[in-house]
RODO-2510 file (C-alpha; in nm, 4 decimals, decimal comma):
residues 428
     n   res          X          Y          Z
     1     x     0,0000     0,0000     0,0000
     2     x     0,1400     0,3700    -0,1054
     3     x     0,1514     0,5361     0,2216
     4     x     0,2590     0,8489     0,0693
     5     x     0,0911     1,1499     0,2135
     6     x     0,1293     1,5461     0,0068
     7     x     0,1624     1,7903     0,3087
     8     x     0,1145     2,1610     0,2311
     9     x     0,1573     2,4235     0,4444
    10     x     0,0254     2,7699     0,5059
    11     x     0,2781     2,9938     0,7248
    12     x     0,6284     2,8819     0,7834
    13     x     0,7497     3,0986     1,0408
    14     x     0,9858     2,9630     1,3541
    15     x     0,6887     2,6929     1,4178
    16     x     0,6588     2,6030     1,0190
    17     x     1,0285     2,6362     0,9728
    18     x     1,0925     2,3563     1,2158
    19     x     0,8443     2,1087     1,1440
    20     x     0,9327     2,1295     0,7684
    21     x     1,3146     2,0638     0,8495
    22     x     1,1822     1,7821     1,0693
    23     x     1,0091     1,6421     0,8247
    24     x     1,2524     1,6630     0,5782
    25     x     1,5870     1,5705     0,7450
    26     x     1,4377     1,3146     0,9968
    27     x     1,1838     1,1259     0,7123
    28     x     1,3739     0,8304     0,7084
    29     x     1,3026     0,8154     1,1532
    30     x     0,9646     0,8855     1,1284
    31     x     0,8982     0,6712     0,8539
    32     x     1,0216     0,4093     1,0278
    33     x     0,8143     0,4439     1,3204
    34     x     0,5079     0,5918     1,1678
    35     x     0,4954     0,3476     0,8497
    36     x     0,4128     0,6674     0,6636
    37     x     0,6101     0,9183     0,3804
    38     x     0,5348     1,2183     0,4579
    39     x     0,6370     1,4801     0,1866
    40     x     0,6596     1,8536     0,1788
    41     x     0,5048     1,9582    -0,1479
    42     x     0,3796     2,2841    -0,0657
    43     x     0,4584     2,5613     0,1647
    44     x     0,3131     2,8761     0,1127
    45     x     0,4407     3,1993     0,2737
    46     x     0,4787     3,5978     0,2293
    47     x     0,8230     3,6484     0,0629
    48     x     0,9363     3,3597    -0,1079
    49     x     1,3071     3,4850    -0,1748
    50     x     1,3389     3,5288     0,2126
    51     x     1,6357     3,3208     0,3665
    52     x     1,4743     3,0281     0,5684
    53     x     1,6328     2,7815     0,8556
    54     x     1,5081     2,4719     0,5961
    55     x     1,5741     2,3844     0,2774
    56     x     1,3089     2,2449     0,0088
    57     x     1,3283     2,1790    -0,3890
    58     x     1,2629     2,4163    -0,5904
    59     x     0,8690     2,5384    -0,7037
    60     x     0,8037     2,3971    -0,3455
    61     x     0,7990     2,7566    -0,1896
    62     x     0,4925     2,9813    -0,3343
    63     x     0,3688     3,2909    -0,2441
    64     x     0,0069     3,2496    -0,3031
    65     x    -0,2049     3,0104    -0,0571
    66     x    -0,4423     2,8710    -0,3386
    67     x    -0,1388     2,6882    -0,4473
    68     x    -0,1380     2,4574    -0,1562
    69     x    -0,5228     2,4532    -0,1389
    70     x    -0,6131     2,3735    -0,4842
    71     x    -0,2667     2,1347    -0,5442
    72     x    -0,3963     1,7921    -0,6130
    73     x    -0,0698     1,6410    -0,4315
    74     x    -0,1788     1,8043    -0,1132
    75     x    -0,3597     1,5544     0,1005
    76     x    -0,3129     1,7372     0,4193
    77     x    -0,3006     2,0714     0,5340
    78     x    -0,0614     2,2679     0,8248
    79     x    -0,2297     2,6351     0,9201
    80     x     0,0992     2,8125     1,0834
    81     x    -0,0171     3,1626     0,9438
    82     x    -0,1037     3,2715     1,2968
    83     x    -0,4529     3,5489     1,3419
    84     x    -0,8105     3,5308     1,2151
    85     x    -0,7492     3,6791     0,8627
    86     x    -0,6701     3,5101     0,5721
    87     x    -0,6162     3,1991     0,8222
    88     x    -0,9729     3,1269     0,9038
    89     x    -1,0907     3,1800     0,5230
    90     x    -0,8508     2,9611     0,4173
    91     x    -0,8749     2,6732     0,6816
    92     x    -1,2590     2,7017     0,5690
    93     x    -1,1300     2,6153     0,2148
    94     x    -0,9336     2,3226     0,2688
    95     x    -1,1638     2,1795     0,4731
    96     x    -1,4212     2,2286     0,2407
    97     x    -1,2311     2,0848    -0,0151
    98     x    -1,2116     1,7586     0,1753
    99     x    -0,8363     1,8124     0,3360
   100     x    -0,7781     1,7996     0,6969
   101     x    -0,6328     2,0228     0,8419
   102     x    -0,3809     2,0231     1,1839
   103     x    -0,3330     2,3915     1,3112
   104     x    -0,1295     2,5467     1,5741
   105     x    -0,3737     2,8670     1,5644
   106     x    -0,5519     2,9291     1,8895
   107     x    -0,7016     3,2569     1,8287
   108     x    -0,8639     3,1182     1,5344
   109     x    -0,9900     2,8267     1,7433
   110     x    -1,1027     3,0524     1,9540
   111     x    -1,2775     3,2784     1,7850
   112     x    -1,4243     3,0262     1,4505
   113     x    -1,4129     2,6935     1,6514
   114     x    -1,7690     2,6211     1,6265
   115     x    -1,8032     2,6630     1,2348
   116     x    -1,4264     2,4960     1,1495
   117     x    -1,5429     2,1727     1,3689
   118     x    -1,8753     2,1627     1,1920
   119     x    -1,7378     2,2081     0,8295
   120     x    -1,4813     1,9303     0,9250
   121     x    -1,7484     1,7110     1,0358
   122     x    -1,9518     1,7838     0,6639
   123     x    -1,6380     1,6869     0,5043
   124     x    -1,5731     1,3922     0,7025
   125     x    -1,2178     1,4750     0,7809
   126     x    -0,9912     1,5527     1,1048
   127     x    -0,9199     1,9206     1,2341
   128     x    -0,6300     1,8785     1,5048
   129     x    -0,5370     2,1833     1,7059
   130     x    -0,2927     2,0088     1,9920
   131     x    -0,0553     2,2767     1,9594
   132     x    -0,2432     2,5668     1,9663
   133     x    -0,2738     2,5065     2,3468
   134     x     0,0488     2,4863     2,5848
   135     x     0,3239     2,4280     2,3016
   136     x     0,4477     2,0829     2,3555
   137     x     0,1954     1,9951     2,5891
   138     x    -0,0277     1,7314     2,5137
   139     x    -0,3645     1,8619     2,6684
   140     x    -0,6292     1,8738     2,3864
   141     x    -0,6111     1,5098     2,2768
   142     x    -0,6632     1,4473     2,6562
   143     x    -0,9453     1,6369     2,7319
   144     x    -1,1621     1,5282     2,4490
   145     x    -1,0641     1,1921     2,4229
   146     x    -0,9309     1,0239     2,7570
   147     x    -1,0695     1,2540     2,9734
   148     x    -1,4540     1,2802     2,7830
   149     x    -1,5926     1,0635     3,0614
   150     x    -1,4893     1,2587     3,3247
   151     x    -1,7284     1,4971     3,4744
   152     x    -1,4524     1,7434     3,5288
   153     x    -1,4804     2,0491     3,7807
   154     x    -1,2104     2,2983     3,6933
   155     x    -0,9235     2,3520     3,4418
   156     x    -0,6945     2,5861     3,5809
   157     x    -0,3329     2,6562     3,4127
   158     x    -0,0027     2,8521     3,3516
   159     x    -0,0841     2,9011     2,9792
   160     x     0,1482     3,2036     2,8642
   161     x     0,4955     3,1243     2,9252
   162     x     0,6271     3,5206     2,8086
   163     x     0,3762     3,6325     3,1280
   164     x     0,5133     3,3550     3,3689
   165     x     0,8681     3,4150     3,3318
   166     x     0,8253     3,8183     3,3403
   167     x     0,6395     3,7017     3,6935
   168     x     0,9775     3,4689     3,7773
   169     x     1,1555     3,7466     3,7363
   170     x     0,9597     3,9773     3,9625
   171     x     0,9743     3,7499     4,2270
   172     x     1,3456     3,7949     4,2026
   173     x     1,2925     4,1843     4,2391
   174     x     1,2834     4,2980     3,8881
   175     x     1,0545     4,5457     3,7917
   176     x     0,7879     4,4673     3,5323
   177     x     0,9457     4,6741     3,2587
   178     x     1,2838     4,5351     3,3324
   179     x     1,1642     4,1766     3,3378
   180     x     0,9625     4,2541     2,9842
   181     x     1,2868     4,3876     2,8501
   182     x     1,4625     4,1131     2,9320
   183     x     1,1699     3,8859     2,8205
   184     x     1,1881     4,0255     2,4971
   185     x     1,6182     3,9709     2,4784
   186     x     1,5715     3,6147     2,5348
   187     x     1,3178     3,5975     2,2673
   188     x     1,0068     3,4780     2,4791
   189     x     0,8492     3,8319     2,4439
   190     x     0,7650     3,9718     2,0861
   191     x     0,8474     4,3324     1,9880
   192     x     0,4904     4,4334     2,0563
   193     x     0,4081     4,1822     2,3570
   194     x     0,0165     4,3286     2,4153
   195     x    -0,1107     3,9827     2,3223
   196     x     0,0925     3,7891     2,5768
   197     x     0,0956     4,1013     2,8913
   198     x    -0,2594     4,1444     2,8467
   199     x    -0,3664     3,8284     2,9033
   200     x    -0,5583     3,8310     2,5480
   201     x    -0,3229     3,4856     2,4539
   202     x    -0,3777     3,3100     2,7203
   203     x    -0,8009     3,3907     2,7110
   204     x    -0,7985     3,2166     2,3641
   205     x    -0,6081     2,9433     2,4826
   206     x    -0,8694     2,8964     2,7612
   207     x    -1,1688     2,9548     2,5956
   208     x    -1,0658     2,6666     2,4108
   209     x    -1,0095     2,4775     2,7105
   210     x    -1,3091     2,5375     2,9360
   211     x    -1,4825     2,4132     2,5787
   212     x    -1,3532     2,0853     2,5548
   213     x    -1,3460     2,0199     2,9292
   214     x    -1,7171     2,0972     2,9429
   215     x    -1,8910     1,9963     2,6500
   216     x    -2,0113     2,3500     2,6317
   217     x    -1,8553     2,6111     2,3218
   218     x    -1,6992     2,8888     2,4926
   219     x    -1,5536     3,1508     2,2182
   220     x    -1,2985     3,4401     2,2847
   221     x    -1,5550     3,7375     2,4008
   222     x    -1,7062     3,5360     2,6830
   223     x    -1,3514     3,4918     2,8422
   224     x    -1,2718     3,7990     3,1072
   225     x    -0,9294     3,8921     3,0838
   226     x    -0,6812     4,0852     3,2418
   227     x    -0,3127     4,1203     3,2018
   228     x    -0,0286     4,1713     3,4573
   229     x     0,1396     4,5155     3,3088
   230     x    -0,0312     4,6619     3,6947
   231     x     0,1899     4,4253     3,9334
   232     x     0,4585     4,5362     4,0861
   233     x     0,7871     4,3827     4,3394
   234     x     0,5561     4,5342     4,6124
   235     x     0,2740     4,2513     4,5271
   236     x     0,5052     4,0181     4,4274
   237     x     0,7166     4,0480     4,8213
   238     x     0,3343     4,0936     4,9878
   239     x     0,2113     3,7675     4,8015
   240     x     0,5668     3,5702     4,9003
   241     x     0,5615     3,7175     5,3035
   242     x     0,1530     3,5725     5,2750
   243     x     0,2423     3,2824     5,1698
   244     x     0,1758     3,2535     4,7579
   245     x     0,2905     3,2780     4,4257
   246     x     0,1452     3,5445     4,2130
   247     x     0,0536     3,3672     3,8720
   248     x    -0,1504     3,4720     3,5302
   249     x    -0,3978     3,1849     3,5365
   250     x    -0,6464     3,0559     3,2731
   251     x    -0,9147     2,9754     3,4966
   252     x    -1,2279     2,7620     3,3850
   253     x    -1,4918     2,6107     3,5866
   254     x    -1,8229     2,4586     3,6122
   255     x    -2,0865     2,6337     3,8221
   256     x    -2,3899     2,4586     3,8246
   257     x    -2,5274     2,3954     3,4956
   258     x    -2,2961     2,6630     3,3694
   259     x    -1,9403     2,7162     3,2527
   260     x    -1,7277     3,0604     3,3462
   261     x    -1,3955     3,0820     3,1956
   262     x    -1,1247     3,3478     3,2846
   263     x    -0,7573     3,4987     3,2642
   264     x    -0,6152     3,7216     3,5344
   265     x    -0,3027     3,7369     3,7881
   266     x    -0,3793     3,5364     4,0805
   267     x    -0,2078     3,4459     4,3984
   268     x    -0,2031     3,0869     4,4756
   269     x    -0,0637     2,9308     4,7937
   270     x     0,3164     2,8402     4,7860
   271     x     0,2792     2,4808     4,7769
   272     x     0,0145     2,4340     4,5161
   273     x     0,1504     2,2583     4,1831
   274     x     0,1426     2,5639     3,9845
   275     x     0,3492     2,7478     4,2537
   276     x     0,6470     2,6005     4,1384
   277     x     0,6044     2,6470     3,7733
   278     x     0,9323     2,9082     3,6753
   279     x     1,0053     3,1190     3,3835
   280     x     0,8635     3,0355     3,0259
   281     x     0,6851     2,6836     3,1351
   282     x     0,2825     2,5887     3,1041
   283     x     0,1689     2,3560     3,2917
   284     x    -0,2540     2,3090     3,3196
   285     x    -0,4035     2,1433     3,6321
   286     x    -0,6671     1,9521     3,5506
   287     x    -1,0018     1,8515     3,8522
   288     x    -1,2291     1,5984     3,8591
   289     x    -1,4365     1,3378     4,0928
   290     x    -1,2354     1,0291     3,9572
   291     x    -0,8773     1,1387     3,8151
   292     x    -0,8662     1,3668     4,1586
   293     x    -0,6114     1,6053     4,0303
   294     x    -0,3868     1,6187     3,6707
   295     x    -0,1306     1,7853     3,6109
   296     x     0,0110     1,8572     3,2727
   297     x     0,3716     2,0370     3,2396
   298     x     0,6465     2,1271     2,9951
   299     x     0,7817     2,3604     2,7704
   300     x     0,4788     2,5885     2,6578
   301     x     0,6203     2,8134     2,3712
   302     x     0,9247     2,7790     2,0523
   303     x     0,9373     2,5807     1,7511
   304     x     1,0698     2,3060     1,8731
   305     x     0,7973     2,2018     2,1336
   306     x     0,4866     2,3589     1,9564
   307     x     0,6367     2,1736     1,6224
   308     x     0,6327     1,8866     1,7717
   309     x     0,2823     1,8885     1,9233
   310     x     0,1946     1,9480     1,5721
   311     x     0,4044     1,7004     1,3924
   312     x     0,1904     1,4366     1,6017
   313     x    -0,1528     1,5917     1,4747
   314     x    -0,0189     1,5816     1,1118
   315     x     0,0658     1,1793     1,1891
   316     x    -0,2512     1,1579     1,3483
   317     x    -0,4317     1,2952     1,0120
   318     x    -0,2105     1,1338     0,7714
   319     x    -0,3357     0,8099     0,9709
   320     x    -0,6543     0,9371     0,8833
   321     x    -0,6345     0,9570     0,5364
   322     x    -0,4868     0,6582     0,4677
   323     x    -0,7818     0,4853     0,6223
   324     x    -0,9813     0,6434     0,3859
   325     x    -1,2889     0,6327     0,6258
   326     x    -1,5367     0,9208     0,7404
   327     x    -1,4172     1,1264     1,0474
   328     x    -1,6272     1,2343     1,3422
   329     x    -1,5198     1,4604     1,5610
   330     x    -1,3473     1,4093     1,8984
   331     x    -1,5859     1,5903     2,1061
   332     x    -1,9519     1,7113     2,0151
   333     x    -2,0491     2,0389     2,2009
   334     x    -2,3663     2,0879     2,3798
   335     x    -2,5355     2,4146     2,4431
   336     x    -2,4876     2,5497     2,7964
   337     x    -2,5279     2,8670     3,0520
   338     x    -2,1947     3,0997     2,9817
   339     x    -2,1513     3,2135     3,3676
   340     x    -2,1017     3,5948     3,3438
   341     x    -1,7597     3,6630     3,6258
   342     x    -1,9553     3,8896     3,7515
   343     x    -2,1657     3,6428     3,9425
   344     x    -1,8635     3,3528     4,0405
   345     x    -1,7769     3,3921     4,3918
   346     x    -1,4109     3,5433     4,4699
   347     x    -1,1796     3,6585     4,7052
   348     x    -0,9127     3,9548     4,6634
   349     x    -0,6183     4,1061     4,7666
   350     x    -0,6148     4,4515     4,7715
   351     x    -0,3221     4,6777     4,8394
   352     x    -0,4421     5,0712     4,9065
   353     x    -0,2529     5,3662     4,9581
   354     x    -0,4235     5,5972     5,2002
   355     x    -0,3546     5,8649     5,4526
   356     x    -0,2052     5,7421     5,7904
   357     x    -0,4612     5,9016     6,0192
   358     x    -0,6831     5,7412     6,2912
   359     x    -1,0359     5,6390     6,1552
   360     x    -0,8752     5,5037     5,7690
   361     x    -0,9044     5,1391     5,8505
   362     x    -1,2861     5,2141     6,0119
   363     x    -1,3794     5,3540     5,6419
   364     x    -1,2450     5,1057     5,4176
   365     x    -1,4080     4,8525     5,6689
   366     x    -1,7381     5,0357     5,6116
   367     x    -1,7176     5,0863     5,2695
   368     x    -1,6293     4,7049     5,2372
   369     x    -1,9300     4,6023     5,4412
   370     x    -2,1779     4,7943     5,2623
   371     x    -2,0868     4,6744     4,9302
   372     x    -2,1593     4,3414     5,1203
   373     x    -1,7958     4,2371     5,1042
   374     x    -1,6500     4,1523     5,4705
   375     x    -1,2614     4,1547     5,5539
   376     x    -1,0703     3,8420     5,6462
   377     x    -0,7294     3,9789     5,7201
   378     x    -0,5612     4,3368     5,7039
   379     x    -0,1769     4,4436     5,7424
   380     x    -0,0707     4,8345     5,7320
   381     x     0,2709     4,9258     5,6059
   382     x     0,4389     5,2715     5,6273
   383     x     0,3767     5,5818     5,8392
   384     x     0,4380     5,9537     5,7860
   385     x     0,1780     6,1101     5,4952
   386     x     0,1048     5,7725     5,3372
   387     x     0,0621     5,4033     5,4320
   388     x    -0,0532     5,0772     5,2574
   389     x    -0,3354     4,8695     5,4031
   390     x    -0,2666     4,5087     5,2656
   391     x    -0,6490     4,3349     5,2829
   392     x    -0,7528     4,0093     5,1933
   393     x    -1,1233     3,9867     5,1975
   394     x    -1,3710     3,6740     5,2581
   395     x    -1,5248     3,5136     4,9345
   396     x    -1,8575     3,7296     4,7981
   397     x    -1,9411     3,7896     4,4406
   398     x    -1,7005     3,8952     4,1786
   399     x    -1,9615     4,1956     4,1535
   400     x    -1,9654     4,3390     4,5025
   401     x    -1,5711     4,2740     4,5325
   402     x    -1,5910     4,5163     4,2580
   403     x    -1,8379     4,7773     4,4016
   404     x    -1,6298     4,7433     4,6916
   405     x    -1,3092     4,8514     4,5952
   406     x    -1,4599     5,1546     4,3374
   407     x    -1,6071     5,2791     4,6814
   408     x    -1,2776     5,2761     4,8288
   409     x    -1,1283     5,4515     4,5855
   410     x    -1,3716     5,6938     4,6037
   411     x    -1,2854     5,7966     4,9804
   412     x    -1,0806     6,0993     5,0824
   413     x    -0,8420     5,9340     5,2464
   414     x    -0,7325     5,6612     4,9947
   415     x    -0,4745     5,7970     4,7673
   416     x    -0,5080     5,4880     4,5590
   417     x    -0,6147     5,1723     4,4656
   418     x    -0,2753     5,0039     4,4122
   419     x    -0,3181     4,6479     4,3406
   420     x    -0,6400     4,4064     4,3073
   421     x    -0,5700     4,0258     4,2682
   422     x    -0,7973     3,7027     4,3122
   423     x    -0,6572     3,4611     4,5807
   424     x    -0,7900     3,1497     4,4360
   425     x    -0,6781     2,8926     4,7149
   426     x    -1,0487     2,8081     4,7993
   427     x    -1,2127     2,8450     4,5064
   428     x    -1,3291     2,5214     4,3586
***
C-alpha cells in the first residue's frame, strides 16, 4: 500500500520552519516508526526569496495560498499563518475541499471553533489543534478523548509562558518593565508583547479549554481577561511574606449547569503545583471526581515544542487519510449557561494607599461592608503622609468585590487603589 501522504503548508514561520526541516531531514526516523512518507510539497508563505532555517526543492515555496489549497498532491493541510485573517478563510477552504487540516492557531480556534469543527465534520475529515494550546503539551487530545468521561470540575493553568517568566523574574525583584525587557532579549516576548501582557493569549487558549473540558462552546468574548502590566515587586514580596505565588492563570470552571472561563493574575498558595512552575513553562491542572487532580507540564512556547505537538496531529491525520474512512469529531459540544464573572464567587487582595490618620481602617471597613464584602485579614505598612493597608477579603461575588473597591477609591483618604488580585486557594 502507497503510504505516501502530500503535506502543504500555510505559514512557515519559527513553528513552520521547524516542522518542515523535521520532516525533511528526519523522514527516514519517522517513517520508520510511523509506516508513513510524509512529503513537503507545498509551503506557502509571504516572501518567497526570504532566507529560511530549511531547505526544500525548488517550485516547493509559493507565495500564493491557493497553491497549496487547490494542489492535487496536497492531502493534508498545516495552518501556521497565525490570526483570524486570511487563516480562518482559508482553513474554511481546505476543509471544504475535503483536506484535513492540523493547526497550531488558537485565536482562530477561539474565535471560529464552532463553524471549522462543523465544516470538518460535513467533510468527514480531522481538524487537530494540539498545539495551539500549551506548546508541547499534550492537553487537547486528553481532554476530548481520555478525559470525555470525566465529569470534570475545573481547568486551571499557567498558559502564557512570556507572562510567567516576566512574573519569575519579579519574584526575584525585577521590575515589570525590566523583566519585559529582558523577556523580549531572550526571545520569549515579541516586539509588541500586548497579546501575551494582556492576558488576550492566554483567554484564547482557555476559551478553548473550558470548551472541551465541558462539552459547552466557549468563544474568545465570553472569556474575562486581564493582564499583569499593573503588578509590581511590592505585590510580588506581599504575596511571598503571605504565603503565595502570584501567577496569570487561565481559569475555567463549572458552576452549576454553567461554565465561566477566565484569565487574570492570581495568587495561589506556595505549595500548590502551579506554585512552582518558573520562567517560560505551562503547565494546566486539571479537577475531577475520579482522576482527583492532573497535572500537565512542559515547555509551553518555541518551535521546537509547539512543532512537535503538531508534527503528532499531522501523523494523526495522515493516519486518517490513509484509512480512507469518514471522520467524526473528537468531542460534540452541547449548548450550555456561559456564567457571566460577575456572578462567580471570589476573594481579593487589595493593596491601598491611604492617609495614615486614625479612623482610615474604620472607612475602608465600612465601605467594604456595605458593598456586602466583609474583611478576612488586614496588614498596614508605612507611616508619615502615606501608608498601605494590605487586605484580603472573605469570598462574595465577583460583583460586590468590585463595588467594593470603586467605593474605596472613592474615599478621601485613599490615595489609591494600588493592586487588586484574586486569591484562588479556595475556590473550587
Amino acid at each position: 500500500m502507497d503510504t505516501t501522504i502530500g503535506i502543504g503548508f500555510l505559514g512557515a514561520g519559527t513553528v513552520g520552519g521547524t516542522l518542515i526541516r523535521r520532516l525533511v531531514d528526519d523522514q527516514p526516523a519517522i517513517s520508520a516508526k510511523t509506516g508513513l512518507d510524509l512529503r513537503v510539497v507545498k509551503v506557502a508563505v509571504r516572501d518567497v526569496s526570504k532566507q529560511r532555517s530549511f531547505t526544500v526543492p525548488e517550485g516547493v515555496l509559493t507565495a500564493d495560498p491557493s497553491d497549496v489549497i487547490d494542489n492535487p498532491d496536497v492531502a493534508l493541510v498545516v495552518e501556521l499563518m497565525g490570526g483570524e485573517d486570511p487563516a480562518g478563510d482559508l482553513v474554511a477552504r481546505a476543509l471544504a475541499a475535503g483536506k484535513p487540516v492540523v493547526t497550531a492557531n488558537k485565536a482562530l480556534i477561539a474565535a471560529r471553533g464552532p463553524e471549522l469543527i462543523a465544516a470538518a465534520e460535513s467533510s468527514g475529515v480531522p481538524l487537530l489543534y494540539e498545539a495551539a494550546v500549551g506548546g508541547g503539551i499534550p492537553i487537547i487530545r486528553p481532554l476530548a478523548e481520555t478525559l470525555a468521561g470525566e465529569q470534570i470540575t475545573r481547568v486551571m493553568g499557567i498558559v502564557n509562558g512570556t507572562t510567567n517568566y516576566i512574573l519569575s523574574q519579579m519574584e526575584t525583584g525585577e521590575s515589570y518593565p525590566e523583566a519585559l525587557a529582558d523577556a523580549q532579549r531572550l526571545g520569549y516576548a515579541e516586539p509588541d508583547p500586548t497579546a501575551d501582557v494582556s492576558g488576550a493569549d492566554a483567554a484564547s487558549k482557555a476559551a478553548i479549554l473550558a470548551s472541551l473540558a465541558f462539552g459547552t462552546w466557549v468563544g474568545f468574548d465570553a472569556v474575562h481577561h486581564e493582564g499583569i502590566d499593573r503588578l509590581s515587586p511590592a505585590d510580588m514580596e506581599a504575596a511571598t511574606d503571605l504565603g503565595y505565588v502570584i501567577k496569570l492563570l487561565g481559569i475555567a470552571e463549572r458552576h452549576g449547569s454553567g461554565v465561566n472561563a477566565r484569565v487574570h493574575p492570581a495568587m495561589i498558595p506556595g505549595d500548590h503545583p502551579l506554585a512552582s512552575i518558573r520562567g517560560a513553562t505551562n503547565a494546566i491542572y486539571v479537577e475531577g471526581p475520579s482522576v482527583e487532580e492532573l497535572l500537565f507540564a512542559g515547555p509551553g512556547a518555541g518551535g521546537e515544542p509547539t512543532a512537535s505537538a503538531v508534527l503528532g496531529d499531522v501523523i494523526d491525520a495522515a493516519r486518517e487519510v490513509l484509512a480512507g474512512a469518514q471522520v467524526a469529531p473528537r468531542i460534540r459540544f452541547s449548548p450550555g449557561d456561559i456564567v457571566d464573572f460577575g456572578d462567580i464567587p471570589t476573594k481579593w487582595y487589595v493593596r491601598l494607599l491611604v492617609v495614615d490618620a486614625p479612623g482610615v481602617l474604620a472607612r475602608v471597613a465600612g465601605a467594604f461592608g456595605d458593598a456586602g464584602v466583609s474583611i478576612m485579614s488586614v496588614r498596614q505598612e508605612g507611616r508619615d503622609d502615606t501608608a498601605s493597608l494590605l487586605l484580603i477579603t472573605h469570598r462574595a461575588a465577583e460583583s460586590s468585590q468590585r463595588k467594593a473597591v470603586e467605593a474605596v477609591d472613592a474615599l478621601d483618604v485613599v490615595h489609591e487603589v494600588a493592586a487588586v488580585i484574586r486569591v484562588v486557594s479556595d475556590e473550587a
